[in-house]
Each structure stands twice: as structure tokens, then as C-alpha cells.
Phi, psi and omega in degrees: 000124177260153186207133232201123167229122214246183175201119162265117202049012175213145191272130170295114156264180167325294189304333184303297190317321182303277188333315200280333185261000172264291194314304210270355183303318182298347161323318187309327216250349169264343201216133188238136187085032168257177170233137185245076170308075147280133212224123174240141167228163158217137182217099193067227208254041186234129196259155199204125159259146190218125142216182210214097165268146142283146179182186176313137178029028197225127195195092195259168174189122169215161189235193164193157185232115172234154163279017167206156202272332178301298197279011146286296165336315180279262213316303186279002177268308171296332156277004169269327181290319168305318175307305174310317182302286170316303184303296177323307186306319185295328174296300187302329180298318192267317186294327169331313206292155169271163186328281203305334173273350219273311183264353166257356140298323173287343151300317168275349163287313179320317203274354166241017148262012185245315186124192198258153118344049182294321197211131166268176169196176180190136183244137160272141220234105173286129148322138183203175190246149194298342161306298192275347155308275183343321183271357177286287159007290194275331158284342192259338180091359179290186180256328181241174131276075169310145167175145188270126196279096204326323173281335176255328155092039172266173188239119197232146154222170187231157182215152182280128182277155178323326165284348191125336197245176219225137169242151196247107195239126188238121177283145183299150146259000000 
């Protein structure tokens, strides 16, 4: 854990530090590989902690306004500590659910932002050169093309773009 201490309008002392790296140090045993940016200001008579963690996909920040500087620390380690909680449960909760429910929430989240399945097709699919895709386009009025590419033997589509011309989606190697 690196823990980064800033001080705005206030001199850091030992003792702040001592405090602030005992309250957020404890982070560590829920999160590991993390960097913790705390910053303390005053400003007349309102004292204020911000902190900001970081980590693998992970990137929490709270703050607190106290009128003594300690008692910002406690306030933003607890909300931070709540914060920390929550994210671990929401980890732990996704690894429980199994594969098959894992995909048929996610199927029921799609279908319900996308809509249902209405109509399947099915094509017989020739080698072609991305030229005579392009003249399937102008014939049939679609907006894309599947089709297989004769020279790569991949599977490419072309779609018309807005200006007139035609673009070409090829998968990488």
C-alpha cells in the first residue's frame, strides 16, 4: 500500500500522519495493491479529508467536513471502510452465481435492452471478393453484408457509410 499525503493550508505533522496512515492502513487486509491519495485542507474553520483509492479495476473517493481535522479522518475511513465492504460483497456475490446463471442473466439483461429475437434468416455463404459484396449492398437495399472473404477465406462484413462509400470489417491476426 503507498499512501500519499497531501496538506492544503495545513502543515502535516507526525502526529497527522501517524493518524492518517494508522485510520487508512487498514485498507490493506480488504484490498491489496493499492495507492491511497489522501489530501487534508482548512479552510477557516472547516477541516476537510479527501481521500481517493486506487487499485486494479478499482477506484474509490470520499470525503468529510468536520470542524477538527481527527474527526474528518474517522469520518472518511468510515466511509471508505463502507465503501470497501460493498465492493468486496458485490466480488464475492459474482463469483457464487454459476456459469449457466451468470449467462442467462446476461441474456436477460440484453433482451431487455436491446428487445426480443423476432426473425432468424439463414444464408448460404460463397467466397467473394469484398468488390461484389459491396454490388450485394446496392442490390438487396441492406445497410450490411456478411460474407466470406475469398482471398482470406475470413469472415468479413461491409456496411454502407453515411458519405456513399463502403467500409470493411476484417478480423485481426
Amino acid at each position: 500500500m503507498n499512501i500519499i499525503l497531501n496538506g492544503k493550508h495545513l502543515e502535516i505533522t507526525p502526529a497527522i500522519k501517524e493518524y492518517a496512515s494508522e485510520k487508512i492502513g487498514r485498507f490493506e487486509k480488504f484490498v491489496k495493491d493499492i495507492e491511497v491519495i489522501v489530501t487534508l485542507s482548512v479552510d477557516k474553520y472547516r477541516h476537510k479529508a479527501e481521500v481517493m483509492i486506487k487499485g486494479k479495476g478499482l477506484s474509490i473517493q470520499a470525503e468529510s467536513i468536520t470542524s477538527e481535522i481527527y474527526s474528518s479522518i474517522d469520518e472518511v475511513a468510515e466511509k471508505l471502510e463502507r465503501q470497501i465492504k460493498k465492493y468486496k460483497e458485490k466480488i464475492t456475490t459474482r463469483r457464487k452465481t454459476t456459469k449457466k446463471t451468470a449467462k442467462s442473466d446476461y441474456s436477460e439483461s440484453i433482451q431487455d435492452i436491446t428487445g426480443k429475437i423476432i426473425e432468424r434468416k439463414k444464408f448460404d455463404m460463397k467466397p467473394m471478393h469484398p468488390e461484389e459484396a459491396a454490388l450485394q449492398i446496392n442490390l438487396t437495399g441492406r445497410e450490411f453484408f456478411l460474407f466470406i472473404n475469398d482471398s482470406s477465406g475470413d469472415m468479413n462484413v461491409i456496411y454502407k457509410r453515411e458519405d456513399g462509400n463502403f467500409a470493411l470489417i476484417e478480423p485481426a491476426k
